[in-house]
C-alpha positions as CSV (number, residue, x, y, z in Angstrom):
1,X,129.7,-129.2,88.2
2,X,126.6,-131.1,87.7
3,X,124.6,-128.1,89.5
4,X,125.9,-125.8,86.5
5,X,124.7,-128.2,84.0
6,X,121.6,-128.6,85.4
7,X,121.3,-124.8,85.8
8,X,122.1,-124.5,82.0
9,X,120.0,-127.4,80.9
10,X,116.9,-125.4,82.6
11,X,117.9,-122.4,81.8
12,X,117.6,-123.7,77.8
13,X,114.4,-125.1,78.3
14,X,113.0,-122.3,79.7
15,X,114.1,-120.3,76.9
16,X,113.0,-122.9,74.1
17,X,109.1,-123.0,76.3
18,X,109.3,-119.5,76.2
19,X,110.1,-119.1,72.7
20,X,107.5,-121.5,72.0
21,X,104.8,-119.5,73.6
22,X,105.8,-116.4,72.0
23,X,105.4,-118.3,68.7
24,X,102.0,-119.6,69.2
25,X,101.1,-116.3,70.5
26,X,102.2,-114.6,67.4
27,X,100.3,-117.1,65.3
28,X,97.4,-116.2,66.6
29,X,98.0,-112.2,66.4
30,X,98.5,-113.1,62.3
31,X,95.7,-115.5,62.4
32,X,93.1,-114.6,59.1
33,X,90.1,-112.8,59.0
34,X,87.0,-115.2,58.6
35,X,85.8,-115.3,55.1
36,X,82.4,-113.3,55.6
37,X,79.3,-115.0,55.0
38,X,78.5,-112.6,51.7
39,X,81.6,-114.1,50.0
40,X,80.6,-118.1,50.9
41,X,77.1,-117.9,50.7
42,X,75.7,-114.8,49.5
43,X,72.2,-115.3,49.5
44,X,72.2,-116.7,53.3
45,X,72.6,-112.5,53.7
46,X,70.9,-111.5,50.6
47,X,68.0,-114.3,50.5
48,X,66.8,-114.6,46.9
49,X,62.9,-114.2,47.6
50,X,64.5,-110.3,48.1
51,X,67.5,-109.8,46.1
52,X,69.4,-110.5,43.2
53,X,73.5,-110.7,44.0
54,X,76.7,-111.6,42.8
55,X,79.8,-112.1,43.9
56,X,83.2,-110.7,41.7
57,X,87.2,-111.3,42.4
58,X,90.4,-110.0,41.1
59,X,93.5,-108.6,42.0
60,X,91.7,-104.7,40.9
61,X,88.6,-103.2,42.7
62,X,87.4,-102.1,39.5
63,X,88.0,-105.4,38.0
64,X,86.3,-106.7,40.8
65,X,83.4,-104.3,40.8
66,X,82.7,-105.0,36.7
67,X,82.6,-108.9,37.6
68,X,80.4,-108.2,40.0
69,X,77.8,-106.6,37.2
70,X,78.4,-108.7,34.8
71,X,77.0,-111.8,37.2
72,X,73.9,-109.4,38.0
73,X,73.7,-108.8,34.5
74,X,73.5,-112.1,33.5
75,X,70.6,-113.2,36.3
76,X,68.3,-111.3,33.5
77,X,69.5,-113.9,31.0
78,X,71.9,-110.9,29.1
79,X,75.2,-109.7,28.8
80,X,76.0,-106.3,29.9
81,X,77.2,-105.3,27.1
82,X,79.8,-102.8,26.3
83,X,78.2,-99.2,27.1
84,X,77.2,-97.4,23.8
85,X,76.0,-93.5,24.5
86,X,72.8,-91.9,24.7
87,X,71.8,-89.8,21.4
88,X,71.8,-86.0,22.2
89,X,68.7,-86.0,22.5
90,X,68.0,-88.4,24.7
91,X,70.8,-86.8,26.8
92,X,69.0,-83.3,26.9
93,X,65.2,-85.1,27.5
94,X,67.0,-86.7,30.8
95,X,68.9,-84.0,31.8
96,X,65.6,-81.9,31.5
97,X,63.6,-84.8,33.1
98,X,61.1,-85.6,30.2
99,X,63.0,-89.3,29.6
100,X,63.5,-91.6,32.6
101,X,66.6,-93.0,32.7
102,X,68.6,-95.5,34.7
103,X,71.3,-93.4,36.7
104,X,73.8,-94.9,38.7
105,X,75.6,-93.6,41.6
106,X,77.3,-96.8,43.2
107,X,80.0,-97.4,41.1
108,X,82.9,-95.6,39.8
109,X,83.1,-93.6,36.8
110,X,85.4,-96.3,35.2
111,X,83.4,-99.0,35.3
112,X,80.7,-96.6,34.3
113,X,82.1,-96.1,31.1
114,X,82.9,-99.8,30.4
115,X,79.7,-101.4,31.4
116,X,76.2,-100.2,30.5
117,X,74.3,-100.2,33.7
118,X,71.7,-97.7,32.3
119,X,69.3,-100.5,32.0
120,X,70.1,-102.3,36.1
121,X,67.8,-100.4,37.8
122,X,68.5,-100.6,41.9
123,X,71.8,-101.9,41.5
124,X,74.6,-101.1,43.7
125,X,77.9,-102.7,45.0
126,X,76.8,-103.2,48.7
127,X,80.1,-105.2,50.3
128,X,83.9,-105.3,49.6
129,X,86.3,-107.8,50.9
130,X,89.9,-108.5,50.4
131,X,91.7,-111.7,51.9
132,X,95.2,-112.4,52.6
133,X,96.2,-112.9,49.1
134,X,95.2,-109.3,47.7
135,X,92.0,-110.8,46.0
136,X,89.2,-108.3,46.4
137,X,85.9,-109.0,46.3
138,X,83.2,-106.9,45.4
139,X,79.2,-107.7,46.2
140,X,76.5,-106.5,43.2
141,X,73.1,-106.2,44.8
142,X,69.6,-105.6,43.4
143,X,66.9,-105.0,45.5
144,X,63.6,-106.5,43.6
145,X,61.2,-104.4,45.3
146,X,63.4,-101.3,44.6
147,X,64.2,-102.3,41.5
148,X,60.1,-103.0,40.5
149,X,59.2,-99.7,42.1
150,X,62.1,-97.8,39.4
151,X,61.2,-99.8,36.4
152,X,57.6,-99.3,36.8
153,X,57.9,-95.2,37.2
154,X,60.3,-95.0,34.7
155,X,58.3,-96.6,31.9
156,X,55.4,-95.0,33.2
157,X,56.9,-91.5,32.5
158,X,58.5,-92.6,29.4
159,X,55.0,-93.9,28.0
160,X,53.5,-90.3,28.6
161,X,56.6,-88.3,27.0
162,X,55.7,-90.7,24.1
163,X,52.5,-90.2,23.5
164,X,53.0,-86.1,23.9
165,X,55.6,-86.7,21.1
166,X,53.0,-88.4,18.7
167,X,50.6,-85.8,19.8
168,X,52.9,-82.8,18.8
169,X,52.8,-83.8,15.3
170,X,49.4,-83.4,14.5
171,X,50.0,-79.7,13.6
172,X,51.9,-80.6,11.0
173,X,52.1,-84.0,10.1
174,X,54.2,-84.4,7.4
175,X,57.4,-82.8,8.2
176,X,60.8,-83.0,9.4
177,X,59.6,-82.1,12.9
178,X,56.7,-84.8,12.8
179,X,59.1,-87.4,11.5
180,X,61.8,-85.9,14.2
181,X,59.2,-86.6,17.3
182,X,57.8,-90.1,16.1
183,X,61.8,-91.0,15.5
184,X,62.4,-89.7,19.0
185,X,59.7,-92.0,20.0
186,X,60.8,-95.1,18.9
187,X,64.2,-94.5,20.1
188,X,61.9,-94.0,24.1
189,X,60.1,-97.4,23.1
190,X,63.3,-98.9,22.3
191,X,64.8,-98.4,26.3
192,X,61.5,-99.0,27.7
193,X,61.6,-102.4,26.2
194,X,65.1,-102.9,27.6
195,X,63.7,-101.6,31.3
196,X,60.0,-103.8,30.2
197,X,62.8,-107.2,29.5
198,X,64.5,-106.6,33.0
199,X,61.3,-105.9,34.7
200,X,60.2,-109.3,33.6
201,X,62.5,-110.6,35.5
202,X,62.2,-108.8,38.4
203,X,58.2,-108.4,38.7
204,X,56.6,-110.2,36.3
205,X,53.0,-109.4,37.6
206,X,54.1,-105.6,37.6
207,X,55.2,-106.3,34.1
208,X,52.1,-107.7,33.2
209,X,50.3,-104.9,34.7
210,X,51.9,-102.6,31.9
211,X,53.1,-104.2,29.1
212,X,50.1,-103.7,27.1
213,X,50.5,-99.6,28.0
214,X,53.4,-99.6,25.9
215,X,53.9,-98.5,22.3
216,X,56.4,-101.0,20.7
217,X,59.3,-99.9,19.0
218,X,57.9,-101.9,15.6
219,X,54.8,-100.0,15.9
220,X,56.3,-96.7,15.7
221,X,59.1,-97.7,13.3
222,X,56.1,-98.5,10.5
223,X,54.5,-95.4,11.4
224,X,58.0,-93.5,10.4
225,X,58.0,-95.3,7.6
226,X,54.4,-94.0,6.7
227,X,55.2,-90.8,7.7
228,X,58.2,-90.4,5.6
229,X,56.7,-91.8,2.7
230,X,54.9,-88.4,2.4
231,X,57.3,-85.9,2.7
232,X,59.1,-85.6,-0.2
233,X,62.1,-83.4,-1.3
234,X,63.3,-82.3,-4.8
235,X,66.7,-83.4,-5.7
236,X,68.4,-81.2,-8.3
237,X,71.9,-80.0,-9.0
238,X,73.4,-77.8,-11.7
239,X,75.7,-78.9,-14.4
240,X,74.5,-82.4,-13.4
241,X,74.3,-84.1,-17.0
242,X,72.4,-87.1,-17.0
243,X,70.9,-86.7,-13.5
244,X,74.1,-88.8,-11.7
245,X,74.6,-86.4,-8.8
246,X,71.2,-86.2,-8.2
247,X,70.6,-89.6,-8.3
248,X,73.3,-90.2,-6.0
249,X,71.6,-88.1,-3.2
250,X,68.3,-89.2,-4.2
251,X,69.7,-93.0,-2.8
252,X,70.7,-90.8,0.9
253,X,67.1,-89.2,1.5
254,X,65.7,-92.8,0.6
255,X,67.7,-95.1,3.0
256,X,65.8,-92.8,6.0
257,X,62.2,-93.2,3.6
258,X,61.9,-90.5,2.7
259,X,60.1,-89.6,-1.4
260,X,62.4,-87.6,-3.5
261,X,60.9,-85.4,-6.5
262,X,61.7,-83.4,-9.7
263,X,58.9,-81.1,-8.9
264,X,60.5,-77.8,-8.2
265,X,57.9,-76.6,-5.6
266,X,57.7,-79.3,-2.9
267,X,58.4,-77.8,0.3
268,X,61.6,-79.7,0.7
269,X,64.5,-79.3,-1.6
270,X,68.1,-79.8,-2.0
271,X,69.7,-78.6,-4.2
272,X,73.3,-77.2,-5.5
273,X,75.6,-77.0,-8.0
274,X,78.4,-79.5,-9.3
275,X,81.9,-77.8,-11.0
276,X,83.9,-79.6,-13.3
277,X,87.4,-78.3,-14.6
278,X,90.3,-80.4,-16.2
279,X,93.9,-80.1,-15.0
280,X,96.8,-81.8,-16.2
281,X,100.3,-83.3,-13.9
282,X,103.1,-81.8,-14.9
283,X,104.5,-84.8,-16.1
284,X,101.3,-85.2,-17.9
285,X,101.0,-88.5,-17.3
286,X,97.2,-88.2,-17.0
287,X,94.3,-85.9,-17.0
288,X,92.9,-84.3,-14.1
289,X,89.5,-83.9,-13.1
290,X,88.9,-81.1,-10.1
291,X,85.1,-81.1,-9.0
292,X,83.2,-78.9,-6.6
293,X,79.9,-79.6,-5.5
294,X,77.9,-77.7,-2.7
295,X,74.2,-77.4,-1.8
296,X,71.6,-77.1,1.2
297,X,68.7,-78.7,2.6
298,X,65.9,-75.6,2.2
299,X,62.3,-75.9,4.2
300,X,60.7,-73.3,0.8
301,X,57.4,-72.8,3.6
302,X,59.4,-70.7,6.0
303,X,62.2,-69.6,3.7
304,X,64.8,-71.4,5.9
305,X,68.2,-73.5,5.0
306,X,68.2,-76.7,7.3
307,X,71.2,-78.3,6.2
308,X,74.5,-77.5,4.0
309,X,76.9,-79.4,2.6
310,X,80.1,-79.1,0.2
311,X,82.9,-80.8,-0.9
312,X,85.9,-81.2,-3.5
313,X,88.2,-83.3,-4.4
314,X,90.7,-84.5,-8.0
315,X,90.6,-87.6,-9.8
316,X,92.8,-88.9,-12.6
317,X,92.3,-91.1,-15.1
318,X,93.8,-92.0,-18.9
319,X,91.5,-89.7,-20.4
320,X,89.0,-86.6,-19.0
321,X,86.1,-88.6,-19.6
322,X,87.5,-91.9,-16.9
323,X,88.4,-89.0,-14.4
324,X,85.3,-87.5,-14.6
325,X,83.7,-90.5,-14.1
326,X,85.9,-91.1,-11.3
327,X,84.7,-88.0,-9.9
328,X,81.3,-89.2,-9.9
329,X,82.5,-92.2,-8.0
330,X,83.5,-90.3,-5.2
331,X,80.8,-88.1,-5.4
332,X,78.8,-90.8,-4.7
333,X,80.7,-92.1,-1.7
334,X,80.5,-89.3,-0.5
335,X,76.6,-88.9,-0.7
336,X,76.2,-93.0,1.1
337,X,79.0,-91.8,3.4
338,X,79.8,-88.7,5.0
339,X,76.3,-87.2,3.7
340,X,74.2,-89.3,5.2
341,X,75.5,-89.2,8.5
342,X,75.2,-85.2,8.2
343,X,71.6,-85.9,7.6
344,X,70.9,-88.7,10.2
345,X,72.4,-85.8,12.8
346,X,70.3,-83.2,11.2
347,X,67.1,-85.1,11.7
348,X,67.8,-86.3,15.2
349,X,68.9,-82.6,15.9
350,X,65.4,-81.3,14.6
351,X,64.2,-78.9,17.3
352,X,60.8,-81.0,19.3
353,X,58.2,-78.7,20.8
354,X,59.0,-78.6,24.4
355,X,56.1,-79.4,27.0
């Protein structure tokens, strides 16, 4: 009897050594991945005489990926801040390959759209990690040398397309197209200062090399200026008593600098014609004022409408006279507002001589 109880009490043992080995052999089957030396200690794999880097964590790549460029970001003492689009222009000179620009291939076309990485020359997410909790990591990484090389050549070429587009309007300097190629200008100046602010950072003795190469954005906004001060357009509009309409577009050409005239032959005129009519509710609880106006934007040296615009609308008021002053009102929100915008796109859609 005491042989069977000894039998049993190995046979237990046994069991409980052998559970215990398969337990301790399982732990370390599960055991966790290291923490790679990137995550800890970046720059002991990206040393800082070489290399700007920053680590980003969150439950989403993406999330992960824009945390990332936002601590790269902020190495240059900014923000990235939230992307705003290139004008059409802008788009067509780097499509054609006139305008350097910052293109990124790295990240995904999410966090493309939500951060503006057009001005992170070099930068790419080089490592991911995710640990046993989910958290993944993402790695930014700029290579200074890279990134040097990029901004130099970029405002290199940029600083040449300007100079061709101050060139161009020599043929005919006061006109839409002049004023079209020095605003185009500015607008170059104004992202090679963004690529001239992160080269700083990145290369100041290549920065110093070229800064003084540049045209500022200052210096080509007060030549605009200049150069919009002599073009002037005659304002006139039919049926117009007292000169409101035309007083009210007047104010639109002026906010981009441009002279406006009563001489009937300058080269630029817009013109048009303004309809009144009176209408009454059926309830007649007011009187009506209906208004029309339409006109166009006409360049009288080549015979050619640039621009045309028209709109209509009602207003009411006690008597015909407060509804047609009303109308007015709205006729000139309409010239501040929706006008002007029709004319900003017009004059960034002015057609630049090509190289």
């Amino acid at each position: 009897m005491c042989k069977v109880r000894a039998a049993v009490f190995l046979f237990a043992g046994a069991a409980a050594l052998f559970a215990g080995c398969a337990s301790v052999s399982a732990d370390k089957g599960s055991a966790p991945e290291p923490v790679p030396e990137w995550v800890s200690v970046p720059k002991k794999v990206y040393p800082a005489d070489r290399y700007f880097c920053h680590v980003g964590k969150s439950k989403d790549k993406s999330e992960a990926e824009l945390l990332a460029l936002e601590g790269l970001a902020a190495v240059f003492g900014q923000d990235i801040a939230s992307a705003g689009t290139f004008s059409s222009r802008m788009e067509s000179a780097a499509a054609a390959g006139t305008v350097a620009v910052v293109q990124s291939k790295s990240t995904q076309s999410d966090i493309v759209r939500t951060v503006d990485i057009k001005a992170l020359a070099a930068a790419e997410i080089k490592e991911y990690w995710t640990d046993g909790e989910n958290t993944v990591y993402a790695l930014a990484v700029m290579d200074k040398a890279k990134a040097s090389a990029l901004y130099t050549s970029m405002i290199s070429r940029n600083n040449e397309e300007i100079e061709r587009l101050l060139s161009c309007r020599a043929d005919d300097a006061y006109s839409f197209e002049s004023y079209a190629c020095i605003d185009f200008a500015r607008e170059i100046a104004a992202l090679n200062e963004v690529y001239l602010s992160r080269l700083s950072v990145a290369d100041f003795s290549a920065f110093c090399a070229i800064k003084d190469k540049c045209r500022t954005q200052a210096e080509l906004s007060a030549q605009l200026v200049d150069v919009a001060r002599q073009i002037p357009v005659y304002v006139h509009f039919e049926n117009d008593s007292g000169g409101r309409c035309a007083a009210a577009f007047a104010k639109a050409f002026n906010s981009f600098g441009f002279r406006t005239s009563q001489e009937k032959n300058e080269r630029y005129s817009f013109s048009g014609r303004l309809n009144f009519s009176e209408a009454a509710p059926k309830d007649k609880s007011s009187v009506q004022c209906l208004y029309f106006l339409e006109a166009s934007l006409a360049d009288t040296a080549f015979a050619q409408n640039l621009l045309s615009s028209s709109f209509n609308g009602r207003s009411s008021g006690n008597s015909y006279d407060a509804a047609v002053n009303l109308a007015f009102r709205a006729i000139e929100s309409k010239a501040s507002g929706s006008f002007a915008k029709e004319l900003s796109a017009f004059l960034q859609g002015v057609r630049i001589p090509e190289k």
